[in-house]
N, C-alpha and C positions, 0 to 999 in steps of 0.2 A: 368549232367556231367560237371565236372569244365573247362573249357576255355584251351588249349595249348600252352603253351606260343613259339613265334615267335624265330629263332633261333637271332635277333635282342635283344629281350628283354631278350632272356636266356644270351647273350653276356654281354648287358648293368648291369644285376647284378653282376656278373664276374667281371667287370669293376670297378664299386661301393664299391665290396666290397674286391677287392685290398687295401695293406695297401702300395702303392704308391703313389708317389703325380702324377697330372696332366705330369707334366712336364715332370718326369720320363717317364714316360707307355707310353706317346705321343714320347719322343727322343729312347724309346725299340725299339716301334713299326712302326718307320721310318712318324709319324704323325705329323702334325701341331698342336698344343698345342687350336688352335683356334676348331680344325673338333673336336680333343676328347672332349675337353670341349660341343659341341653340340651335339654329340652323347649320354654321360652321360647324360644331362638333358631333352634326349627324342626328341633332333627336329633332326629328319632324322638319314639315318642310313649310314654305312660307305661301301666303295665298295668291294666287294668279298675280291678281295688283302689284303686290310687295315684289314678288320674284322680277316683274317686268323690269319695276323699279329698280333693283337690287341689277336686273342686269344692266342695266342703263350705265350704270353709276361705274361697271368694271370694265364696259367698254362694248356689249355685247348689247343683240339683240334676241327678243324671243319671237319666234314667227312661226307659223304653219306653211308646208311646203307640201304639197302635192304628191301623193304616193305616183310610181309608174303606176297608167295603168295599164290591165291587161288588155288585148284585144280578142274581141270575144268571138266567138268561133258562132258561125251561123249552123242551124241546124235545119236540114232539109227536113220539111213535114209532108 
């Protein structure tokens, strides 16, 4: 089974494959031109806030979504 990619790495291609420049995406998304630049090339990741931001600005959103769950087996006592 293939590997999940990190909501990090899902971001970082998002990011990549914006047809903006640096300067752009970082002055959208209220960033220092210095963080996105290291975020794009993989060292470290940016904090809750930023990332929302950051995804805002590529067209995405960040959300929490509900695992299934299971149904739980009743046990006769």
């Amino acid at each position: 089974m293939p590997k999940r990619m990190t909501i990090a790495e899902q971001l970082r291609r998002a990011v990549n494959a914006s047809d903006q420049t640096g300067s752009d995406l970082a002055a959208a998304a209220g960033l220092n031109e210095s963080t996105l630049s290291r975020f794009r090339r993989g060292i470290g990741n940016p904090q809750l806030a930023a990332a929302e931001s950051l995804a805002r600005v590529v067209g995405y959103s960040l959300e929490l979504v509900p695992l299934k769950t299971r149904k739980r087996s009743r046990r006769k006592r």
